[in-house]
C-alpha positions as CSV (number, residue, x, y, z in Angstrom):
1,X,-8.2,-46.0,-15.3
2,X,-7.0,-47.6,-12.4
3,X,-6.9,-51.3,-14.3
4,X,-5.5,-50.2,-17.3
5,X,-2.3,-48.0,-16.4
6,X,-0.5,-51.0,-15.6
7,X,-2.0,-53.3,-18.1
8,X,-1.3,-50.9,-20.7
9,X,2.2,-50.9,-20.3
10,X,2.3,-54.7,-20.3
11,X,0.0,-55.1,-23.5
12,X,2.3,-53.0,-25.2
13,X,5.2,-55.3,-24.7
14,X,3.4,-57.9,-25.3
15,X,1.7,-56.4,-28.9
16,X,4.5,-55.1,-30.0
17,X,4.8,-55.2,-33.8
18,X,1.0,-56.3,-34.0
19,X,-1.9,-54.6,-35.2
20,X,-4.5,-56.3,-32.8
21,X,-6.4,-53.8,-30.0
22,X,-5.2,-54.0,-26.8
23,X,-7.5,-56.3,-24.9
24,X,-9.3,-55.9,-21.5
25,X,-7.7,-56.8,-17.7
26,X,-9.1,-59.8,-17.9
27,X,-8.7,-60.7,-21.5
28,X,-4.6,-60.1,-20.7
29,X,-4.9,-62.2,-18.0
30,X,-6.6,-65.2,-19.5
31,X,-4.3,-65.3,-22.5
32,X,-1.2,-65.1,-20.2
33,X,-2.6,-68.1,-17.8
34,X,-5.2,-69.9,-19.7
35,X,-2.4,-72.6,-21.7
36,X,-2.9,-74.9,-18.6
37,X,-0.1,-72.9,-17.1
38,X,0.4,-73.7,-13.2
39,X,-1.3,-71.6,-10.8
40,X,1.9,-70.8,-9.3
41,X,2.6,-69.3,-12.9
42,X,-0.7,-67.3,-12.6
43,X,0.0,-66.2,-8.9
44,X,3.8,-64.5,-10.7
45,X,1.7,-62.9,-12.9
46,X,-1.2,-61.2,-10.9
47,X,2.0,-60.9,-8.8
48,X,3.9,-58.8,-11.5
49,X,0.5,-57.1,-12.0
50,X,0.5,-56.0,-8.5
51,X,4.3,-54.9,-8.3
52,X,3.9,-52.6,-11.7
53,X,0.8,-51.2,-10.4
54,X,2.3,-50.3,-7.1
55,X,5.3,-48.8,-9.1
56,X,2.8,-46.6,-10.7
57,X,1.7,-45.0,-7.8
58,X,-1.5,-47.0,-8.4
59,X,-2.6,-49.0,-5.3
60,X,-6.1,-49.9,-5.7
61,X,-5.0,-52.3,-8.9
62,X,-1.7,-53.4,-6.5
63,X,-4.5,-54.2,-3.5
64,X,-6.8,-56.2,-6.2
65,X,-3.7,-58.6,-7.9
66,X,-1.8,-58.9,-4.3
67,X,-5.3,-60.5,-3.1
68,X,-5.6,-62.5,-6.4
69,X,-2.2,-64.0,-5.6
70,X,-2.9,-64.9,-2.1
71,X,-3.9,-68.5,-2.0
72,X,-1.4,-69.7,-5.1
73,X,1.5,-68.0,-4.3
74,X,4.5,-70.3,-3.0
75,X,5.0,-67.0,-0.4
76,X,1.9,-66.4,0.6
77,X,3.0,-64.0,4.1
78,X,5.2,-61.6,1.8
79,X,2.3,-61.1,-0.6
80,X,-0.6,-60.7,1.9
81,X,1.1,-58.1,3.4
82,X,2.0,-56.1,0.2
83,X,-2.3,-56.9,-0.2
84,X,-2.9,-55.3,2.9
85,X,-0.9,-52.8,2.8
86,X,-1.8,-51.0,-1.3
87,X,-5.3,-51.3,0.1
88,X,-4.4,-49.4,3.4
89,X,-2.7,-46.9,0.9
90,X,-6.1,-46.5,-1.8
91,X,-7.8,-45.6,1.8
92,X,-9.8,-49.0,1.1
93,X,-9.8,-50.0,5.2
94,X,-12.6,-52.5,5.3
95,X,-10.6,-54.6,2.1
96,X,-7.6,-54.0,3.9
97,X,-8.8,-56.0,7.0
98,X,-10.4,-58.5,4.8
99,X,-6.6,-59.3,3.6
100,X,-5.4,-59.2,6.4
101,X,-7.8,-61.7,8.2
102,X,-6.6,-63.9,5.0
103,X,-2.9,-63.0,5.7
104,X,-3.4,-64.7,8.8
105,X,-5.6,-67.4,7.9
106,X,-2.2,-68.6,5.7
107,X,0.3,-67.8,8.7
108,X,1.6,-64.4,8.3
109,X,3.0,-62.7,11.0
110,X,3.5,-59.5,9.6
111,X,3.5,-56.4,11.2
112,X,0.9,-54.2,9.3
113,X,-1.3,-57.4,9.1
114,X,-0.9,-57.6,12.8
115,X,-1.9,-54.1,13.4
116,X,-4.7,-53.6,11.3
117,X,-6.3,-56.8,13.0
118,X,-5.5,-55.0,16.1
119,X,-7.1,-51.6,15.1
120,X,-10.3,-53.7,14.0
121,X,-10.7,-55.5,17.0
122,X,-10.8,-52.0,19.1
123,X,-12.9,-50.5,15.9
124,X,-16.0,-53.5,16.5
125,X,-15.8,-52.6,20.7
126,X,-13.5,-56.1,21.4
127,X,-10.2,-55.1,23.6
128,X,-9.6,-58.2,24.3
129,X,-9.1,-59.6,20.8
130,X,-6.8,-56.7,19.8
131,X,-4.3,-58.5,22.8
132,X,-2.0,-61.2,20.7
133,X,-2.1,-58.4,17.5
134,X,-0.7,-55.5,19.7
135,X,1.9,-57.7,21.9
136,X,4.6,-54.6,21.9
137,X,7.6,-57.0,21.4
138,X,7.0,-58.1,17.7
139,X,7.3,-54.4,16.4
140,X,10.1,-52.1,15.3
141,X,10.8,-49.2,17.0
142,X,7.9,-46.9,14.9
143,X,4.9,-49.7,15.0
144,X,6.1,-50.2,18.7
145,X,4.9,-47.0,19.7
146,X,2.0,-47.3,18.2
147,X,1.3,-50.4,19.5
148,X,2.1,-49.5,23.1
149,X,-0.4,-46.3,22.5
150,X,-3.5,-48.8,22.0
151,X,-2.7,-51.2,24.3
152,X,-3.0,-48.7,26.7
153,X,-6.1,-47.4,25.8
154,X,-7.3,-50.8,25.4
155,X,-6.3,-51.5,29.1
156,X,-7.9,-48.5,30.5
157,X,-10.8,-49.4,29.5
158,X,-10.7,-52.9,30.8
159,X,-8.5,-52.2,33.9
160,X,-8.7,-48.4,34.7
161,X,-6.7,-45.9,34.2
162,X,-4.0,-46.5,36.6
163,X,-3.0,-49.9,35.3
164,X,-2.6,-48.1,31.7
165,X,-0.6,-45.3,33.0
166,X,1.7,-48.3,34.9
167,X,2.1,-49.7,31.5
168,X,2.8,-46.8,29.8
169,X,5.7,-46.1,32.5
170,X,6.6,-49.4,32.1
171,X,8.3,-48.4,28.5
172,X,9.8,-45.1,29.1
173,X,13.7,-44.4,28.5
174,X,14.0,-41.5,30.8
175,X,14.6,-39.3,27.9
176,X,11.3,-37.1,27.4
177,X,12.3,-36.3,23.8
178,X,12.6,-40.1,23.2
179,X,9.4,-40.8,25.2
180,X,7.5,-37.9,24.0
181,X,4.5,-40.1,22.4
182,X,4.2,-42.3,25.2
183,X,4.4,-38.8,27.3
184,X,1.6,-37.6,25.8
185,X,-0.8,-41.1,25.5
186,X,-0.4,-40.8,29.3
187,X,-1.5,-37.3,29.7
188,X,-4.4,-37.6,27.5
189,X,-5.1,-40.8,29.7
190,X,-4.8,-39.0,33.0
191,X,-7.0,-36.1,31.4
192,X,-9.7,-38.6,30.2
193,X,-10.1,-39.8,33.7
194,X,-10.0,-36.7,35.0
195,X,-6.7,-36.9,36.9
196,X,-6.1,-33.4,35.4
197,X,-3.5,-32.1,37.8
198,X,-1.2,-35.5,37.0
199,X,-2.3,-34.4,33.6
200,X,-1.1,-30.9,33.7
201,X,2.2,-32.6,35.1
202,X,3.0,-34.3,32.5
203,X,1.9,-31.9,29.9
204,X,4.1,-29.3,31.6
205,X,6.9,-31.8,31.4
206,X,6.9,-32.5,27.9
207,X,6.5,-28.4,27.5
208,X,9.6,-27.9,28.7
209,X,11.6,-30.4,27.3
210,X,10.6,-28.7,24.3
211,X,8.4,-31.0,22.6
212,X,5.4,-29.5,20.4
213,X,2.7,-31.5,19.6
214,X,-0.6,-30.0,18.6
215,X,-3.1,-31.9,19.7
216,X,-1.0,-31.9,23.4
217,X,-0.3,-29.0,23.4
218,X,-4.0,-28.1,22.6
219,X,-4.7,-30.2,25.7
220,X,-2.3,-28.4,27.9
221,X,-3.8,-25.2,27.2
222,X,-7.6,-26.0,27.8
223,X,-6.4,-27.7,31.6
224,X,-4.3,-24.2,31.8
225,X,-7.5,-22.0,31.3
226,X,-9.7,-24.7,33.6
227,X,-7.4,-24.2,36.2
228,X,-7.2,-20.1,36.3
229,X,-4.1,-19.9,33.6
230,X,-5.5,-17.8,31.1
231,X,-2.4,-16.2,30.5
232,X,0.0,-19.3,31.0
233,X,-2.5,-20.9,28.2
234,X,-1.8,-18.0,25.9
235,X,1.6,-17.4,26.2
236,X,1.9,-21.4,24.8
237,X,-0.3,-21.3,22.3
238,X,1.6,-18.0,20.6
239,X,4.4,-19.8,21.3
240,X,3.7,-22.6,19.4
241,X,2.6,-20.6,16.3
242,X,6.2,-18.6,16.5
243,X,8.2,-21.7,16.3
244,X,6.2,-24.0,14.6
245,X,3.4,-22.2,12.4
246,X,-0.3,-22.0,12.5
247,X,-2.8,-24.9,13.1
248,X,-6.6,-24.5,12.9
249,X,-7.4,-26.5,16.0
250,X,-5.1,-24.4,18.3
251,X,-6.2,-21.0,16.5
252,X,-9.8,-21.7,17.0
253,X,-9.2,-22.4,20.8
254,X,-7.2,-18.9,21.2
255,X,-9.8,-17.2,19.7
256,X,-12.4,-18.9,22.6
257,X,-10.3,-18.6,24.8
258,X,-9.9,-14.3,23.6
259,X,-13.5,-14.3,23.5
260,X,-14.3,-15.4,27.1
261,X,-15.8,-18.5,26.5
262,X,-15.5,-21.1,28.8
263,X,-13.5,-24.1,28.0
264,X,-14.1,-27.3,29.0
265,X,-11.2,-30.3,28.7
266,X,-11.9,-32.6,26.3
267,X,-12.3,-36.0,27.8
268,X,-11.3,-39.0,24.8
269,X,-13.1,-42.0,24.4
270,X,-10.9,-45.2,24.2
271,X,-11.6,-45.0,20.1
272,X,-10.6,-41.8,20.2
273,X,-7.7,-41.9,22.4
274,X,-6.5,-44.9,20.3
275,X,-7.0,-43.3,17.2
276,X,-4.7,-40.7,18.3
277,X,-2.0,-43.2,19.3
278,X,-2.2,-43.8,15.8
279,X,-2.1,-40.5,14.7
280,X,0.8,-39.3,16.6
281,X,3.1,-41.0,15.4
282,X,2.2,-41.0,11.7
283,X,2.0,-37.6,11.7
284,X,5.9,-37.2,12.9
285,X,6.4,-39.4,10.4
286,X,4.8,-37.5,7.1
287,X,6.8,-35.0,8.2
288,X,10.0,-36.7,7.7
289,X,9.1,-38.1,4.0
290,X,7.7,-36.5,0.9
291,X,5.4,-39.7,-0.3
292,X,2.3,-40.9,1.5
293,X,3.6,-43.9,3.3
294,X,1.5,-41.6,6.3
295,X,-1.6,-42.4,5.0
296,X,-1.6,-45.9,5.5
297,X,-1.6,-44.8,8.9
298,X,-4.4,-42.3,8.7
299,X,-6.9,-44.5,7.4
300,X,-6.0,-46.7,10.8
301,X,-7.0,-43.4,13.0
302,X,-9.5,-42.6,11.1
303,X,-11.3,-46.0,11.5
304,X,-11.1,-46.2,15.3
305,X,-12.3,-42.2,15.3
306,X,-14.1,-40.5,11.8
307,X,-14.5,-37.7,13.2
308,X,-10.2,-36.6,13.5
309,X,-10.4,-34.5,10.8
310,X,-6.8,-33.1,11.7
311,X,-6.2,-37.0,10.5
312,X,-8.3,-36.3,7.5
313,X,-6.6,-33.4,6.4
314,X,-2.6,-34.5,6.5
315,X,-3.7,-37.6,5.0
316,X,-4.9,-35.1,2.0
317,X,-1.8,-33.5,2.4
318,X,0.2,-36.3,2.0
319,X,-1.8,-37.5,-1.1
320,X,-0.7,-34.5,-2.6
321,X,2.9,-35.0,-1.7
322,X,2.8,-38.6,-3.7
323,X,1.2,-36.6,-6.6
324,X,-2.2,-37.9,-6.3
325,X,-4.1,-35.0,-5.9
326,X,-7.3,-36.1,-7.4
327,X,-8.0,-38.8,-4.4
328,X,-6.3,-35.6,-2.1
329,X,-9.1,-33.4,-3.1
330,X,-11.6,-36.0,-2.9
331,X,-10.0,-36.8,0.8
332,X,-10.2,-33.0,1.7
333,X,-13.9,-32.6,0.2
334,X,-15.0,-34.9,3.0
335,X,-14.3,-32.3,6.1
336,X,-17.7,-30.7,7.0
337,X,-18.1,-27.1,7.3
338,X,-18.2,-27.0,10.7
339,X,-14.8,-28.3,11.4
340,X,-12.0,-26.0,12.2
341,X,-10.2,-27.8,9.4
342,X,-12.4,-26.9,6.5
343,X,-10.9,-23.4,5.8
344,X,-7.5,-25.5,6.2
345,X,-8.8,-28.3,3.8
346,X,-10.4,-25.7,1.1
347,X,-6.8,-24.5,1.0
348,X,-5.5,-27.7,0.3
349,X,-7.2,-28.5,-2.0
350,X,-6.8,-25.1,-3.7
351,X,-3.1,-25.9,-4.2
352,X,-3.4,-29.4,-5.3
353,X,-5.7,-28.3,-8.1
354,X,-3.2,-25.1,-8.9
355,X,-0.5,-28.2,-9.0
356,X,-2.3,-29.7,-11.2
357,X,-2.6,-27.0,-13.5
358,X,-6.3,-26.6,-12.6
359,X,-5.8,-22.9,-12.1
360,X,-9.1,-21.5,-12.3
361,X,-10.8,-24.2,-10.2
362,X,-8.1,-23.9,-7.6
363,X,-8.9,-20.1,-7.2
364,X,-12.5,-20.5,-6.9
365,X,-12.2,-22.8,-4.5
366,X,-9.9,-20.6,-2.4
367,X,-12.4,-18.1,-2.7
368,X,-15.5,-19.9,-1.9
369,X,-14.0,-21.2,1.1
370,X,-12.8,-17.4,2.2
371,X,-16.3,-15.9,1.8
372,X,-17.3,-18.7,4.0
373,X,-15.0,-17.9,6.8
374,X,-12.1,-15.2,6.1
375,X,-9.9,-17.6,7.8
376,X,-6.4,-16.2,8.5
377,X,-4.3,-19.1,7.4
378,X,-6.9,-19.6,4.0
379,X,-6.1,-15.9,3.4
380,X,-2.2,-16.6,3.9
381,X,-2.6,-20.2,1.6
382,X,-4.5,-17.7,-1.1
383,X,-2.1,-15.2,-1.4
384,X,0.2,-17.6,-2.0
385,X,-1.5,-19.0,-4.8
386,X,-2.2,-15.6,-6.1
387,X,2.0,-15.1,-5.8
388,X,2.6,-18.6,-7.9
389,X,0.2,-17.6,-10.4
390,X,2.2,-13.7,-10.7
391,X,-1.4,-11.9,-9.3
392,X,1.2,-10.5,-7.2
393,X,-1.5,-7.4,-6.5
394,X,-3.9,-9.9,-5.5
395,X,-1.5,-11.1,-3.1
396,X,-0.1,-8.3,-1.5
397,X,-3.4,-7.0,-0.4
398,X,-4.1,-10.0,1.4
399,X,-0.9,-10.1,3.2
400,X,-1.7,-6.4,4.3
401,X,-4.9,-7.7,5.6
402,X,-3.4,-10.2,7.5
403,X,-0.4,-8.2,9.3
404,X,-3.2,-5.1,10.0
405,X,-4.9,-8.0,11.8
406,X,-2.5,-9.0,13.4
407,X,-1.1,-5.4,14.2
408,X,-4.5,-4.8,15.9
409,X,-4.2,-8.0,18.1
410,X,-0.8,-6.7,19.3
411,X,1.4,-9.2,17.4
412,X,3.4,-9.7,14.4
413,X,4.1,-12.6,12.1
414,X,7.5,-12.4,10.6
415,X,6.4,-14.9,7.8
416,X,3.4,-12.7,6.4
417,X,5.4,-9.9,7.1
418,X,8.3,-11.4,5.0
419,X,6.0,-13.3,2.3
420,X,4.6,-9.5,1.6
421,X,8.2,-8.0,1.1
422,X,9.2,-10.3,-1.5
423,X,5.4,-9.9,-3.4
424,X,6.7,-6.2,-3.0
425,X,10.4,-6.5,-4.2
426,X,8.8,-9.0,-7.3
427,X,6.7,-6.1,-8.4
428,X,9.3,-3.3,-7.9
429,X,8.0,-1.6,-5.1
430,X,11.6,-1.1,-3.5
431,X,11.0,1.1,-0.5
432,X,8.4,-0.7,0.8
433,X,9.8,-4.2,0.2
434,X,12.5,-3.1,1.9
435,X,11.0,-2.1,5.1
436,X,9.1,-5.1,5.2
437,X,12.1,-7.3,5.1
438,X,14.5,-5.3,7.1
439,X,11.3,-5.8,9.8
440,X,11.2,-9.5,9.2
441,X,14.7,-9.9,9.8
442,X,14.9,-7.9,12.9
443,X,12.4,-10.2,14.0
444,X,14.3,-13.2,13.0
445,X,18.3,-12.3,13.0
446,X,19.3,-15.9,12.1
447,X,17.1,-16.7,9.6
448,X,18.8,-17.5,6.3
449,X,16.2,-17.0,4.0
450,X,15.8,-13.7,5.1
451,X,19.4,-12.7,5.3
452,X,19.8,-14.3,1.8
453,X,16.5,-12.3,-0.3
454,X,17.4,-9.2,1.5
455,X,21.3,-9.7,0.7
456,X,20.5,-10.8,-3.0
457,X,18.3,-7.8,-3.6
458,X,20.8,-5.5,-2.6
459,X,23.4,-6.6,-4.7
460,X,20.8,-6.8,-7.6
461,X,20.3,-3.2,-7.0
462,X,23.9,-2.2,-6.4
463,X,23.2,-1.0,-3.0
464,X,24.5,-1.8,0.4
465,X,27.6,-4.1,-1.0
466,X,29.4,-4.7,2.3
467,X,26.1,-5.1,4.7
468,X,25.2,-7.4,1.7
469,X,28.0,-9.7,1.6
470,X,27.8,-9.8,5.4
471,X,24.0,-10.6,5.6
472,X,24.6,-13.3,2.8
473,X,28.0,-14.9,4.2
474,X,25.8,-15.3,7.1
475,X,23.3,-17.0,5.7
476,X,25.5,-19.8,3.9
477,X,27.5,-20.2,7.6
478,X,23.6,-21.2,8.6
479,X,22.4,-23.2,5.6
480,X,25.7,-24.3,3.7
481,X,24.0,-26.9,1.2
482,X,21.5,-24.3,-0.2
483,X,22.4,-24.2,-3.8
484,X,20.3,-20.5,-3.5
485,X,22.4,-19.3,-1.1
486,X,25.8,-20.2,-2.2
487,X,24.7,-18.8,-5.3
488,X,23.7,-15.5,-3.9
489,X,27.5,-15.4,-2.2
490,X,28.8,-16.0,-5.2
491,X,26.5,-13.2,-7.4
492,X,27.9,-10.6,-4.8
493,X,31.3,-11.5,-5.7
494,X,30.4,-11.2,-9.3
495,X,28.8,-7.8,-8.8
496,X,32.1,-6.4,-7.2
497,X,33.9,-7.7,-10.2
498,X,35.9,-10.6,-8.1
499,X,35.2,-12.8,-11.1
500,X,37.6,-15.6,-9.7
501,X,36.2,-15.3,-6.0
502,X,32.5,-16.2,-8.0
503,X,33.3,-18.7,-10.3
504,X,34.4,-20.6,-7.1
505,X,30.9,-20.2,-5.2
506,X,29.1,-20.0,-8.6
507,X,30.4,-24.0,-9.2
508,X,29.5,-25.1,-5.8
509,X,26.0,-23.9,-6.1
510,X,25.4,-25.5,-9.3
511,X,26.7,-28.8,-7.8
512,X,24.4,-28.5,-4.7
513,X,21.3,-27.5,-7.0
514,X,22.2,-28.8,-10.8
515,X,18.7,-28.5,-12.0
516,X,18.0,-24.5,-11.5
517,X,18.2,-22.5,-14.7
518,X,19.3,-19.1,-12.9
519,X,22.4,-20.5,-11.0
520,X,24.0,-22.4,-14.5
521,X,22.9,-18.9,-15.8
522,X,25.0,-16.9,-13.2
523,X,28.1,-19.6,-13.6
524,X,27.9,-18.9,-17.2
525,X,28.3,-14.8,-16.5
526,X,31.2,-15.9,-14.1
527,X,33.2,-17.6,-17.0
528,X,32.6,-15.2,-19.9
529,X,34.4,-12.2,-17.4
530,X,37.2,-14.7,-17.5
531,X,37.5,-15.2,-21.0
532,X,35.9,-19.0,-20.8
533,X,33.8,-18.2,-23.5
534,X,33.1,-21.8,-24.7
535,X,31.7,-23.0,-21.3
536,X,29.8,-20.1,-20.6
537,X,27.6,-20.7,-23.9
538,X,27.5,-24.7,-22.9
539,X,26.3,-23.4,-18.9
540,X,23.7,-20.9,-21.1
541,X,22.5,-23.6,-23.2
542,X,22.0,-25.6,-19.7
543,X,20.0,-22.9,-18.4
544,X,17.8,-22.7,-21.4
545,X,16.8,-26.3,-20.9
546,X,16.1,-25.9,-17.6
547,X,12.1,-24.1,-18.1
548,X,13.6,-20.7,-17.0
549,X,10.7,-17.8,-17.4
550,X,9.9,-16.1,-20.6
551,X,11.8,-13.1,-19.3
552,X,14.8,-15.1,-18.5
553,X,14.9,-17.1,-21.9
554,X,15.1,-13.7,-23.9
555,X,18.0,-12.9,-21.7
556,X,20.1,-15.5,-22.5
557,X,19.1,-16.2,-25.8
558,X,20.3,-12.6,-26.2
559,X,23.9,-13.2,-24.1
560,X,24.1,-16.3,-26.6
561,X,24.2,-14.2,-29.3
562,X,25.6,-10.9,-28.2
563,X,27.2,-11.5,-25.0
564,X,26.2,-10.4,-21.9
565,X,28.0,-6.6,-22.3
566,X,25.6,-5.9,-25.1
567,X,22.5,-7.5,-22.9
568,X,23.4,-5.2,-19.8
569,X,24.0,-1.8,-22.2
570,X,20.7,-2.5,-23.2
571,X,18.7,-2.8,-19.7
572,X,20.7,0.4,-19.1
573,X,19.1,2.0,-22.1
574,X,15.5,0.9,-21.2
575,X,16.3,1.8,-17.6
576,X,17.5,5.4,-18.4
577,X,14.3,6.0,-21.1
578,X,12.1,4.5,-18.1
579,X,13.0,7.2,-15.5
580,X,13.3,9.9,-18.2
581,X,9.6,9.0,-18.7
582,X,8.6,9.0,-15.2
583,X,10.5,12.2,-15.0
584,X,8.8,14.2,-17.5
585,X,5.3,12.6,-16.0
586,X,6.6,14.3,-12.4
């Protein structure tokens, strides 16, 4: 499969009109560049090869025609580093430094080709030849930082600590959020050599300037408990899961740390600490993109240090984000049992199968991995799936699992606490949706997804109209380019019959978010009340091309025909017989 996506597309071109079979990689190729052609002709094509395959998110075959056009192209630099890089990407690291040791053979001075030669040379145990590759100065801003993290582990270990920690001073702005990488390299430098007051120092410093790394912050806290701060070590770690969300590795350390066990400060290895000047980085950087650019970076850290499975599993994560969640799960299949990340990874993996459609396979998978350890954040991720998949019952009981937890370790998660009121308020269970999201939101005032759902579903109801509008106008003053929450200001205007007021909130929303079938089904409700009859059928019609849900498309199929007068006189009907039913069951 991987050779024939992009050689399909070109045989097809090519065969056009002919009723030949398509023929093989290598067939293709000989035709194209067997007419005593010029290599440089053949280098274009494998060339071509490698740029289509790239394109289609394919870069094993990219990796393999790159490499083929190495030693004929006219540019060789540019194409060994596109080489090195697609097999960086496939997670293919010992081909990728293969191509690169070519790249430099023929005079490239790239920078990925430069790095991976640098990575190698710490991977095989030799500092010194990772010197000329990691020279600082030849980088952008991004590869810089990565570069200074190794050299300084590199020059620990041939200098000592203090030398690396003069280096690493060497490059600081003064600005701890600007230096917060190079902040923490040092501290887990000072900790490794058991400087762990300097250590604590630093850590402390980068604490309060507000910066929240996991894997420092997990540091932090075991010198905090080492040193008689139990509490201190606590009181970050909840911290950290309040403002920035769960993460196995610090979990599993609050629960030792709950249980009285003693903790000991991990002490890195250079690989290790120079794998995690790779990681750093790359992982502040997945979570500015939505493609796996990341991973080329993960399969570096994961070479100097196999065992970061925190590594392991964003790379799967960001696999999944490119859409190739077939290599995610096999990425995410590869963290052992006994890692805190597996209950993480099975719930990965779980959702990259449900995105594929793989439903069945995704919920067994979940559950396997929950009888194996009823992990709190695997039972969040699987009622989540349960929610996508409308086993809203399912759901909802594990959300009330999670928040009695919680409630019996004295705490409360506004998330799980909001995730089960909107289960609740899908499946019409009013009063106790209600609750749940009037205690999120007291728990989180600003928040305008909150303020928003529990807004929306008042005005849906016809309750609350003023407190409504207010909790909504709030939310759009917070979040102004959410086409959700525009929307929702402009439905509450709709519902108090400013028709006018809505049509102008009801058109900005569908601007901000053109591709949402229930927002172009609003505007259209906005321009029937004011007699624009024509466009509200043409926003309908948009709406019904839009995948709206079963429910939905029999509601404005309905408004298409009878307009929406007749379609609310007949909810009212059903609604009355409903609670005429219920009555007489009472």
């Amino acid at each position: 499969m991987k050779l024939f996506r992009p050689l399909s597309a070109l045989s097809a071109i090519l065969l056009a009109g002919s009723c030949v079979s398509a023929p093989s990689g290598d067939d293709l190729r000989n035709a194209l560049f067997s007419n005593g052609r010029p290599a440089e002709a053949q280098a274009y094509g494998d060339f071509l090869v490698a740029r289509f395959a790239a394109m289609t998110n394919d870069p094993e075959t990219a990796a393999e025609y790159y490499a083929a056009a190495i030693d004929t192209a006219p540019e060789k630099s540019g194409i060994a580093e596109r080489a090195v890089f697609s097999a960086l990407l496939a997670g293919d690291y010992e081909t990728a430094v293969g191509l690169a040791e070519r790249a430099s053979q023929v005079g490239s001075e790239a920078t990925l080709v430069r790095l991976t030669l640098g990575v190698d040379a710490m991977v095989r145990g030799r500092e010194d030849e990772a010197t000329p590759y990691l020279d600082e100065t030849k980088y952008g801003p991004f590869n810089q930082v990565i570069a200074r993290g190794l050299s300084a582990w590199r020059i620990a270990d041939k200098d000592g600590a203090d030398a690396a920690e003069t280096y690493l001073r060497s490059g600081l702005s003064g600005d701890a959020n600007l230096d917060s990488a190079t902040l923490y390299m040092m501290g887990l430098l000072q900790m490794a050599e058991k400087d762990d007051a300097a250590a604590l120092a630093t850590f402390e410093t980068l604490w309060d300037s507000g910066a929240r790394l996991a894997v420092g912050v997990h540091a932090h806290a075991q010198l905090l408990v080492a040193g008689g701060q139990r509490d201190h070590a606590l009181e970050i770690l909840q911290t950290f899961r309040d403002d920035i969300g769960q993460n196995a590795g610090l979990d599993a350390l609050r629960a030792d740390i709950l249980a009285g066990r003693k903790i000991k400060p991990t002490r890195l290895t250079t690989r290790e600490g120079a794998a995690l000047a790779v990681y750093v980085p790359a992982a502040a950087l997945m979570m500015q993109t939505d493609d796996d650019l990341s991973g080329v970076y993960f399969v570096l850290a994961l070479a100097l240090d196999p065992n970061l499975q925190v590594a392991r599993s964003l790379w799967g994560q960001s696999l999944d984000n490119a859409g190739r969640r077939e290599e995610a799960v096999a990425v995410l299949s590869r963290i052992p049992e006994k890692s805190e990340f597996y209950a993480t990874a099975r719930g990965q993996m779980a959702w990259a199968l449900r995105r594929e459609g793989r439903n069945q396979e995704a919920i067994a998978i979940a559950g396997e991995a929950l009888q194996h350890s009823p992990d709190r954040g695997l039972k969040i991720q699987l009622a989540d799936l349960f929610r996508s998949l409308d086993r809203d019952d399912e759901a909802e009981h594990l959300l009330s699992e999670v928040i009695a937890e919680d409630a019996s370790a004295g705490r409360q998660d506004w998330r799980v606490i909001y995730a089960r009121g909107t289960t609740l308020e899908q499946t019409d269970r009013w009063p106790q949706a209600e609750a749940d999201l009037k205690t999120a939101l007291a728990l989180q005032p600003e928040n305008a997804s909150i303020l928003n759902y529990l807004g929306y579903a008042y005005i849906d109801r016809g309750l609350n109209y003023d407190a409504a509008l207010n909790m909504i106008s709030r939310a759009v003053e917070l979040e102004p380019q959410s086409g959700y929450i525009v929307d929702s200001l402009g439905w509450a205007h709709y519902r108090m019959g400013r028709y006018e007021l809505a049509t102008r909130f009801l058109e900005r929303a569908v601007e901000l978010s053109p591709g949402v079938s229930l927002l172009n089904d609003h505007l259209g409700d906005a321009y029937w009340q004011l007699g624009r009859k024509t466009e509200a059928r043409f926003q309908w019609q948009r709406a019904l091309k839009l995948d709206p849900s079963p429910e939905d498309k029999a509601r404005i199929e309905a408004k298409m025909t009878s307009g929406p007068e007749a379609v609310l006189l007949k909810k009212a009907e059903s609604d009355t017989s409903t609670a005429l039913a219920v009555a007489r069951q009472n």
